[in-house]
LUMVEXLO-78842 format. One record per residue (C-alpha): residue number from 1; x, y, z. Coordinates in nm, 3 decimals, always signed. Layout:
REM LUMVEXLO-78842
[miza NUM,[X,Y,Z]]
...
//
This chain:
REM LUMVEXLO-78842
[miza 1,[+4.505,+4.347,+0.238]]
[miza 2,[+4.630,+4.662,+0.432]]
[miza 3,[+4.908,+4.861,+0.295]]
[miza 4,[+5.204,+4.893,+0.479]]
[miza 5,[+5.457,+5.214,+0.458]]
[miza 6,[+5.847,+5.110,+0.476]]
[miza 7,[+6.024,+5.390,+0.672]]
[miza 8,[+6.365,+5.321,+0.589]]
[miza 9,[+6.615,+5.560,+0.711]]
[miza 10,[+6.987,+5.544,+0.557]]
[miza 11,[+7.305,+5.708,+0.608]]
[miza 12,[+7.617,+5.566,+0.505]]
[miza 13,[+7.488,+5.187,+0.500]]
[miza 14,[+7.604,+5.076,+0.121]]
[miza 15,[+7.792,+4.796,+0.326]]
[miza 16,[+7.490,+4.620,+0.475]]
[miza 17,[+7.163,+4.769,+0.303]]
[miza 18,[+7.148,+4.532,-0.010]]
[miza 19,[+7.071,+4.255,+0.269]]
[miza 20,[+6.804,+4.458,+0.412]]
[miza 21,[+6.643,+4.517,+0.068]]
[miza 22,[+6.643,+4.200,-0.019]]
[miza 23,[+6.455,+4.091,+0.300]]
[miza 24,[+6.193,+4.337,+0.214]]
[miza 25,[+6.156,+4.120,-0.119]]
[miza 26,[+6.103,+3.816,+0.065]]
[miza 27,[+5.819,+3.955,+0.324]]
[miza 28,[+5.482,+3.720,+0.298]]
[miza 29,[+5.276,+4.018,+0.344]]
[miza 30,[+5.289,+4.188,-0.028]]
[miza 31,[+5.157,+4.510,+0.014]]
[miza 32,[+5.403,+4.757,+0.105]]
[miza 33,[+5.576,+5.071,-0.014]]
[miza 34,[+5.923,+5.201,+0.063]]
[miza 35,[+5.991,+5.555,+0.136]]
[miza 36,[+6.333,+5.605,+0.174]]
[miza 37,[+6.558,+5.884,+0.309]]
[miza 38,[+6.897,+5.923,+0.251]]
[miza 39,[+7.080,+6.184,+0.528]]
[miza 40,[+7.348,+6.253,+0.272]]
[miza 41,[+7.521,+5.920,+0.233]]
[miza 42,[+7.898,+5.980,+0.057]]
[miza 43,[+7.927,+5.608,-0.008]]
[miza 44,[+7.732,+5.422,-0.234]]
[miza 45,[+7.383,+5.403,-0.063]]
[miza 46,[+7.205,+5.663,-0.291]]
[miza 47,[+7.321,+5.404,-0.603]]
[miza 48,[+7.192,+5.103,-0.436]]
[miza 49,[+6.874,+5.294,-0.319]]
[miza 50,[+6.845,+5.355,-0.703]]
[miza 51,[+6.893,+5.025,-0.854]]
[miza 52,[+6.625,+4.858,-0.627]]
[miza 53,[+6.387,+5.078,-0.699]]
[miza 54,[+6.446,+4.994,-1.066]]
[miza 55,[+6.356,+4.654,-0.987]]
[miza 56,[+6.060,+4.722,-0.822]]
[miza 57,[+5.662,+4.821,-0.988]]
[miza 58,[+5.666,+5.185,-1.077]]
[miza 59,[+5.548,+5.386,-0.738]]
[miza 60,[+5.657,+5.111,-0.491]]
[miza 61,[+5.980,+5.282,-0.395]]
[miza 62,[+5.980,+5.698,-0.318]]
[miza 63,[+6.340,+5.807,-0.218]]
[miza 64,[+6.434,+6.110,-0.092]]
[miza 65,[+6.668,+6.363,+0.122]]
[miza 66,[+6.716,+6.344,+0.478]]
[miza 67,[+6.707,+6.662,+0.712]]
[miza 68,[+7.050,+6.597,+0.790]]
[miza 69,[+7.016,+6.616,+1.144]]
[miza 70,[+7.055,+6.281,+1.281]]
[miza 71,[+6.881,+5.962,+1.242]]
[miza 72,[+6.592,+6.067,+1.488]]
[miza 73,[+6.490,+6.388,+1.281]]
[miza 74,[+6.531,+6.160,+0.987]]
[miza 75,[+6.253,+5.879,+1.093]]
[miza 76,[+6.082,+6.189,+1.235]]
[miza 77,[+6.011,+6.365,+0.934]]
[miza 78,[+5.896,+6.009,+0.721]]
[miza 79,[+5.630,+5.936,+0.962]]
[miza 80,[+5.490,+6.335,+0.991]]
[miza 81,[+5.487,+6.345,+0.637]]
[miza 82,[+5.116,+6.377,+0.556]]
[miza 83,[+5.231,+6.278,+0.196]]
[miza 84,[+5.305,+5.935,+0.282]]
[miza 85,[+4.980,+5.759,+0.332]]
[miza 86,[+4.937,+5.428,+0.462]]
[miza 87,[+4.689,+5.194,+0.694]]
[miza 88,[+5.037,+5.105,+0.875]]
[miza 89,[+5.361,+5.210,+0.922]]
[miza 90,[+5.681,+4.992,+0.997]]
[miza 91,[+6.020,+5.211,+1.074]]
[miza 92,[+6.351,+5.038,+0.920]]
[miza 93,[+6.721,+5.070,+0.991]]
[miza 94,[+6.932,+4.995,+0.721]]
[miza 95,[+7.156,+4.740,+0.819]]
[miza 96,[+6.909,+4.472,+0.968]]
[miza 97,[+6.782,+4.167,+0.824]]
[miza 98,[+6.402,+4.106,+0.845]]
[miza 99,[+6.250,+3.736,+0.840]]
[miza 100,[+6.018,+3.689,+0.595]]
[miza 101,[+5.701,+3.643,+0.841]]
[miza 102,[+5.813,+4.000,+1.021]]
[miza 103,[+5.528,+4.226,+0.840]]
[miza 104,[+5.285,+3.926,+0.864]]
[miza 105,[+5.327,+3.862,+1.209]]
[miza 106,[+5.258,+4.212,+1.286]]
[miza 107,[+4.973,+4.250,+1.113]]
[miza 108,[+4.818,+3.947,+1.284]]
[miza 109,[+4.820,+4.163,+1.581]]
[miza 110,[+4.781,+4.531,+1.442]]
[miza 111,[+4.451,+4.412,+1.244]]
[miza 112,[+4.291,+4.287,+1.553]]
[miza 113,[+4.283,+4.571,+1.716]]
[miza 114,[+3.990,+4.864,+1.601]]
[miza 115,[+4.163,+5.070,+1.350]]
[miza 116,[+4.074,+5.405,+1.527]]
[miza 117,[+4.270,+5.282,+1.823]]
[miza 118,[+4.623,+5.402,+1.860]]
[miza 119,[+4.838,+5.090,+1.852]]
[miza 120,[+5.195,+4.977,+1.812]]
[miza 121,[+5.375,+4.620,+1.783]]
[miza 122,[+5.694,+4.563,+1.868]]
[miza 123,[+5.934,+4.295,+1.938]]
[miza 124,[+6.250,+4.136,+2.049]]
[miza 125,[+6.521,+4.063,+1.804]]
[miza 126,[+6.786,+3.864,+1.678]]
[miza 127,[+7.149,+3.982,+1.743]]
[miza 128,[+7.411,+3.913,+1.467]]
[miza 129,[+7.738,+4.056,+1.394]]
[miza 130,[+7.861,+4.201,+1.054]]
[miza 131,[+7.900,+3.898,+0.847]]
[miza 132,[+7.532,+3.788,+0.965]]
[miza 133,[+7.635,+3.534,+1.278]]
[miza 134,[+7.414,+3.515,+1.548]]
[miza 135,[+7.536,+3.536,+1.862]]
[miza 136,[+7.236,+3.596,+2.071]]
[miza 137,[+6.874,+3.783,+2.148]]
[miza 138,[+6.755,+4.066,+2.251]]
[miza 139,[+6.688,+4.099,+2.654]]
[miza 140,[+6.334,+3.929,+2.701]]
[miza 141,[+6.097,+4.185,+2.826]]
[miza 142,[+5.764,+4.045,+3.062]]
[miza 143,[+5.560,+4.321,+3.237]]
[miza 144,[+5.256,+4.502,+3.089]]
[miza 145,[+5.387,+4.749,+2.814]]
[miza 146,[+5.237,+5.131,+2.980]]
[miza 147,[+5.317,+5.455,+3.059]]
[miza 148,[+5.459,+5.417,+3.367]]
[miza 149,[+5.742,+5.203,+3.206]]
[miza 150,[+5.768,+5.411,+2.878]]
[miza 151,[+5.863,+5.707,+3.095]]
[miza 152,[+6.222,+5.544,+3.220]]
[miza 153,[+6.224,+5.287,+2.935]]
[miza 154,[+6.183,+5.185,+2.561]]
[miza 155,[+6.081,+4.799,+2.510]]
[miza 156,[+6.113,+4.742,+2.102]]
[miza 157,[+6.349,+4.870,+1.896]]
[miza 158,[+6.216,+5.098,+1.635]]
[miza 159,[+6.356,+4.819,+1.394]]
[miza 160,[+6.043,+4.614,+1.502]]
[miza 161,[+5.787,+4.865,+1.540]]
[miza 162,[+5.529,+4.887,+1.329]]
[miza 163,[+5.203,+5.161,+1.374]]
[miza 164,[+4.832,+5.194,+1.247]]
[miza 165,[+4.729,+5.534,+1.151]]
[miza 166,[+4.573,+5.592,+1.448]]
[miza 167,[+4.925,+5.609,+1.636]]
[miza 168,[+5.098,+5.780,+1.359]]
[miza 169,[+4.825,+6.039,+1.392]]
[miza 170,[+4.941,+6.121,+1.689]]
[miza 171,[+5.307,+6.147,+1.656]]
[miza 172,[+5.224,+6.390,+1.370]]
[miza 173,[+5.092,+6.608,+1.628]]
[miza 174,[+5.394,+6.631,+1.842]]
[miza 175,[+5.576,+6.746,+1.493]]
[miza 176,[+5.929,+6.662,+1.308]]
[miza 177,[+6.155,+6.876,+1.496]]
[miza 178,[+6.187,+6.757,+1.813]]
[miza 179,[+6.494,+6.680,+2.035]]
[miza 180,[+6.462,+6.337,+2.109]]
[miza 181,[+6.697,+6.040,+2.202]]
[miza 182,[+6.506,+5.799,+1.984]]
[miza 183,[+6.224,+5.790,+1.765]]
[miza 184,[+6.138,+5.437,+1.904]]
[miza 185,[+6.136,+5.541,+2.284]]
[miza 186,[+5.868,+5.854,+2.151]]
[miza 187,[+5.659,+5.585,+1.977]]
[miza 188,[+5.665,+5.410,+2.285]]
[miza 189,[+5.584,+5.711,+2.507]]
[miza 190,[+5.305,+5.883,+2.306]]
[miza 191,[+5.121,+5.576,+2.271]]
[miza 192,[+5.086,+5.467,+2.617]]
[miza 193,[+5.039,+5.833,+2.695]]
[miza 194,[+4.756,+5.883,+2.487]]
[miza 195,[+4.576,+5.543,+2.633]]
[miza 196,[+4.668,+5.336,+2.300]]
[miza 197,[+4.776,+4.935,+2.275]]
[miza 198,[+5.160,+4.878,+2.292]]
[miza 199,[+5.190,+4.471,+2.170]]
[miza 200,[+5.557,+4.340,+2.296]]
[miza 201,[+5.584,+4.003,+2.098]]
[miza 202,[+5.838,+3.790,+2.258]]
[miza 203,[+5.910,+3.596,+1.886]]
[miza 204,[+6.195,+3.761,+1.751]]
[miza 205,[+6.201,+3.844,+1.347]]
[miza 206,[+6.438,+4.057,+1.277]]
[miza 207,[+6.794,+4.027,+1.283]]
[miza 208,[+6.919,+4.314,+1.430]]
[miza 209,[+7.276,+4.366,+1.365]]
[miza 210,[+7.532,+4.482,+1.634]]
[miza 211,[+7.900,+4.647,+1.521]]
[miza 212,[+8.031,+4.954,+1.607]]
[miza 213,[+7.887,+5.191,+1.331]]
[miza 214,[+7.503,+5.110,+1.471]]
[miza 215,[+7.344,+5.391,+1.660]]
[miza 216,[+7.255,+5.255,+1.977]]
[miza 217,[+7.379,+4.869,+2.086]]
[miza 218,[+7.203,+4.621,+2.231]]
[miza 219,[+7.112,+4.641,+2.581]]
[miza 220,[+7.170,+4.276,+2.662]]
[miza 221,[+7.476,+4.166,+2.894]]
[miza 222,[+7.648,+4.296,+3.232]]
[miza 223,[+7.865,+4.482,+3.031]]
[miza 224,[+7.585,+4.704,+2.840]]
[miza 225,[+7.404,+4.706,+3.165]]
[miza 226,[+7.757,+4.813,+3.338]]
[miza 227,[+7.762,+5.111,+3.055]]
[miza 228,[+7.379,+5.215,+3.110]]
[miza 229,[+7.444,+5.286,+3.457]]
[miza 230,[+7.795,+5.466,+3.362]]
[miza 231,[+7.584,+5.722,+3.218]]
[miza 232,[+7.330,+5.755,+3.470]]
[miza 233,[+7.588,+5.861,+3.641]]
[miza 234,[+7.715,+6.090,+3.418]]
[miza 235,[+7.361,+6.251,+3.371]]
[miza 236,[+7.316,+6.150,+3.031]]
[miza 237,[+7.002,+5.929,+3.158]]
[miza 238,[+6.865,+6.268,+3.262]]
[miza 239,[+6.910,+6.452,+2.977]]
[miza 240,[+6.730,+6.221,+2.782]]
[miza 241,[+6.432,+6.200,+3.050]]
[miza 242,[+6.458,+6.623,+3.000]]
[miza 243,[+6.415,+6.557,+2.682]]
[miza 244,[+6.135,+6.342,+2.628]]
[miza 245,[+5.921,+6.554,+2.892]]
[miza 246,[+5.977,+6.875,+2.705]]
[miza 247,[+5.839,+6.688,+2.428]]
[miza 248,[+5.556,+6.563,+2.572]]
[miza 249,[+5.413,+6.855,+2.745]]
[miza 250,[+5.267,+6.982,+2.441]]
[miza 251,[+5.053,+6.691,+2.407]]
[miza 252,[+4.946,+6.657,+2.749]]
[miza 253,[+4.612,+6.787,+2.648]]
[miza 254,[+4.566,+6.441,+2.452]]
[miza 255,[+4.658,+6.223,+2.745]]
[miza 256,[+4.429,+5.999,+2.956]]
[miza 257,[+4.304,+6.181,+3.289]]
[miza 258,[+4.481,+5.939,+3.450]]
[miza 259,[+4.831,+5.975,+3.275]]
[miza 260,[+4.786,+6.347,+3.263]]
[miza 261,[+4.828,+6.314,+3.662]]
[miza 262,[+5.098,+6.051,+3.649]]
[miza 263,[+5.295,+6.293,+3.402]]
[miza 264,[+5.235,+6.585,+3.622]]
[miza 265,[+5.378,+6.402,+3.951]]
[miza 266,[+5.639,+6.262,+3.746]]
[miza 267,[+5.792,+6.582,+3.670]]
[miza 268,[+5.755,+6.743,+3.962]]
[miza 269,[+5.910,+6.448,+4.173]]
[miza 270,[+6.224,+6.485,+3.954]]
[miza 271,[+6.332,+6.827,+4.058]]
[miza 272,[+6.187,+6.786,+4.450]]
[miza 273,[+6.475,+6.774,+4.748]]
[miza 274,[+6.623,+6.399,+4.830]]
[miza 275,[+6.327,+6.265,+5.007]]
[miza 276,[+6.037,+6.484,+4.863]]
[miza 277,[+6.198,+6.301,+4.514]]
[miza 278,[+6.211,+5.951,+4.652]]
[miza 279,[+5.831,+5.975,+4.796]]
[miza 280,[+5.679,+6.118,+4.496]]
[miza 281,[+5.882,+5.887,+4.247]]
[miza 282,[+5.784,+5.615,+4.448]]
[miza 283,[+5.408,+5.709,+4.431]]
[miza 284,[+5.439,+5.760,+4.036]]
[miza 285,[+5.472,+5.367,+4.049]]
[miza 286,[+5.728,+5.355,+3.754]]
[miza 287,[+5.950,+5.103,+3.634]]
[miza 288,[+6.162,+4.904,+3.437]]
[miza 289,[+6.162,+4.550,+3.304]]
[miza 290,[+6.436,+4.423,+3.448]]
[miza 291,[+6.547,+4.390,+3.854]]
[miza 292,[+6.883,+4.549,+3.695]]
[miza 293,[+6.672,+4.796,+3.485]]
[miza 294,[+6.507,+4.924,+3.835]]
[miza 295,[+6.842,+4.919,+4.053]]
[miza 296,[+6.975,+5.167,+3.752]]
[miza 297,[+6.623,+5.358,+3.834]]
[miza 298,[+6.704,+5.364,+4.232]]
[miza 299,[+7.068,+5.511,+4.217]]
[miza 300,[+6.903,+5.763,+3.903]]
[miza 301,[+6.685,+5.888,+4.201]]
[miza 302,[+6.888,+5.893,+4.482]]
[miza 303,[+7.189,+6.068,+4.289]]
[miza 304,[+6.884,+6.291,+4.104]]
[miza 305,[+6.992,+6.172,+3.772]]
[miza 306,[+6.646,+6.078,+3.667]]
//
C-alpha cells in the first residue's frame, strides 16, 4: 500500500478541526501521515493538534510552525519540504469533513497512472454550512482538464487534490516563496504545463464547508458568479493572472514544446492593443468550464482585465 502525506494547513480552526481529524481516522486507505502546520493559531488549535497526535502511533503525526504569511505560503512550504517524503500527497484545509472513501478513491486513480508521470486528482465537493448541513455541491465541471483552461481557471479545490511524487517534484522546483492566489490553482497550472494527468472526478467526497471565516467561497450560484465578475472588473482577475505568469516563467524550460508556445502567446496577447489582444487570445484557444465562466473571460479581454 502507498503512503500518503496529509498536508494539513491550520490557522485559527479550533472551532471546526476536531471534525476534520476525526475524518482522517475514519479513511479506508490506512497508510497516511499528517504533517501539520500551524500559522500561529491564538485559539486552541495548537492543543487540539497536540492531543490527536497523542492518540495516534508514534511518527504518524509531525506538527510544526507556519511561515506566517498566508495560507498559500503555508501549503507551499509542506509540499517543498524535501523532509516530508511520501509516494502521494493530499493538501487539507482544516475545517472540511472528508468521507471515508476520499483517500481510496483517489488512489484508484493516482495508482493507475505510471508513477514517473506527473499527475493530480481532484474533485467536486460537498457544500455544508457551520453546523455540518448540506445545502448543495460544488459547480460540476465537464471539459478536458489542460493548460489552456488552467491558465484562466482552477477546477478542484486544493481540499480534494491529491499528487504523486512525480507532480510534487515539480512544484518543488518552482520553490516556497512565491506570490500566488492559491496553491490549488498552481497545482493545477504546473501540471498541465509540464504535460502531466489532471483527473477531475465528478463524485464528490469531501464536505467542504462554506461560512464566512473560509478563504475563498464556493463558486457556485449567480450571486458568486455576480462577485467573480465584480472583480474582473476591478482588476483583481488580472492581478492574479500577473501573478501566476511571473511564477511560471521560471519553469518554462520544463514545459511541453507545445505549451511553451501557448504560454508565450498567452502573455503577449494580454498586454497587445484592443484587437491585437482579442486575435491573439482568441488563437491561444483558452477557456473556462462554464458558458458564464467564458462570458467573465470575454469582458476580462475586452476591458484588458485578463
Amino acid at each position: 500500500m502507498s503512503n500518503i502525506a496529509i498536508l494539513l494547513c491550520t490557522f485559527n480552526g479550533a472551532r471546526f478541526l476536531p471534525a476534520q481529524l476525526s475524518s482522517y481516522a475514519d479513511q479506508t486507505w490506512r497508510d497516511w501521515r499528517i504533517f501539520a502546520s500551524d500559522d500561529g493559531s491564538s485559539d486552541e488549535t495548537a492543543t487540539i493538534l497536540s492531543q490527536y497526535r497523542a492518540k495516534l502511533d508514534a511518527g504518524r503525526m509531525d506538527i510544526r510552525r507556519g511561515p506566517r504569511r498566508g495560507f498559500v505560503m503555508n501549503f507551499l512550504g509542506l509540499i517543498c519540504d524535501p523532509a516530508i517524503q511520501a509516494d502521494y500527497f493530499a493538501y487539507s484545509d482544516q475545517d472540511d469533513i472528508w468521507e471515508p472513501g476520499k483517500l481510496a478513491r483517489a488512489m484508484e486513480v493516482l495508482q493507475k497512472i505510471p508513477p514517473h508521470v506527473p499527475a493530480v486528482y481532484g474533485s467536486r465537493t460537498r457544500l455544508i454550512d457551520d453546523n455540518g448541513h448540506e445545502f448543495g455541491l460544488s459547480k460540476l465541471f465537464q471539459h478536458k482538464p489542460e493548460f489552456r483552461n488552467a491558465l484562466v481557471q482552477n477546477i478542484a479545490g486544493g481540499n480534494t487534490m491529491v499528487l504523486n511524487a512525480a507532480a510534487r517534484e515539480h512544484l518543488m522546483a518552482g520553490g516556497s516563496a512565491l506570490h500566488l492566489p492559491g496553491h490549488d490553482w498552481w497545482t493545477y497550472l504546473v501540471t498541465t504545463a509540464i504535460g502531466g494527468q489532471v483527473h477531475y472526478d465528478p463524485t464528490p467526497l469531501v464536505k467542504y464547508r462554506v461560512h464566512p471565516g473560509n478563504i475563498m467561497g464556493s463558486n457556485a450560484g449567480l450571486i458568486n458568479h455576480a462577485r467573480r465578475l465584480h472583480m474582473v472588473a476591478r482588476g483583481r482577475f488580472r492581478q492574479w493572472i500577473d501573478l501566476n505568469v511571473a511564477a511560471l516563467k521560471p519553469l518554462r524550460s520544463r514545459m511541453t514544446p507545445e505549451n511553451q508556445v501557448l504560454f508565450d502567446l498567452f502573455c503577449e496577447a494580454r498586454d497587445r492593443s484592443f484587437f491585437g489582444r482579442q486575435i491573439g487570445l482568441l488563437k491561444t484557444g483558452i477557456y473556462r468550464q462554464t458558458p458564464l465562466g467564458n462570458v467573465g473571460l470575454i469582458v476580462a479581454s475586452l476591458l484588458k482585465k485578463l
